[in-house]
C-alpha positions, 0 to 999 in steps of 0.5 A: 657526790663522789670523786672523780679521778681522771686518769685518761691521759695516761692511758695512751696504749703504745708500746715503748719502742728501743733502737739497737742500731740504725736498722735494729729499733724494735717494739717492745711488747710490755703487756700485762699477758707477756710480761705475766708469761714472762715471769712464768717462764722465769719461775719455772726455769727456777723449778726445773734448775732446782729439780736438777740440782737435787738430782744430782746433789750438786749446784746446777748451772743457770743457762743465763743467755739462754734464758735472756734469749727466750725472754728477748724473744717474748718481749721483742720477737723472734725476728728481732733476737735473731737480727741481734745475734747476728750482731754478735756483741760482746756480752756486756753489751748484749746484756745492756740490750737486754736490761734496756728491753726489760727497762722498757718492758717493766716501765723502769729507768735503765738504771733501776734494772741494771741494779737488779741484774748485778 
């Protein structure tokens, strides 16, 4: 007889929810399909950026918070990164929404996500 591992109870289907202010609480969108496209993206702003850099025989600039802005943006909705940047935060704290979304997103503590993005 083979045996038999029951994960069942793991397997719930929510999404991880994160609230930014009392209004802002958001839906963090972490399927496997968005956080695929998500490294996509990633990828190829690497190629593009390093396309551009040979180009031009220099280093090329890496747009950080445009970048965080289209991943926010797949992660949470347009809607959503628009209500943040009406915020308009400091950027360090812009940033810890940013490494708490990815957090929930990748099933990461906070602190394991800050650590990657230092």
């Amino acid at each position: 007889m083979s045996n038999i591992i029951d994960i069942s109870a793991r397997i719930t289907n929510q999404l991880p929810v994160v609230k930014i202010t009392d209004e802002i609480i958001v839906t963090v969108n972490n399927r496997k399909s968005t956080i695929m496209s998500m490294q996509l993206l990633s990828k190829e702003q690497e190629r593009k950026a390093k396309e551009r850099a040979d180009e031009n025989d220099e280093k090329e600039e890496f747009d950080e918070l445009s970048f965080m802005s289209k991943i926010l943006s797949m992660l949470i909705g347009q809607k959503n990164v628009d209500a943040i940047e009406k915020l308009d935060l400091p950027l360090p704290e812009y940033k810890i929404i940013y490494q708490c979304i990815m957090a929930a997103a990748t099933g990461q503590s906070q602190e394991e996500v800050e650590k990657r993005f230092q």
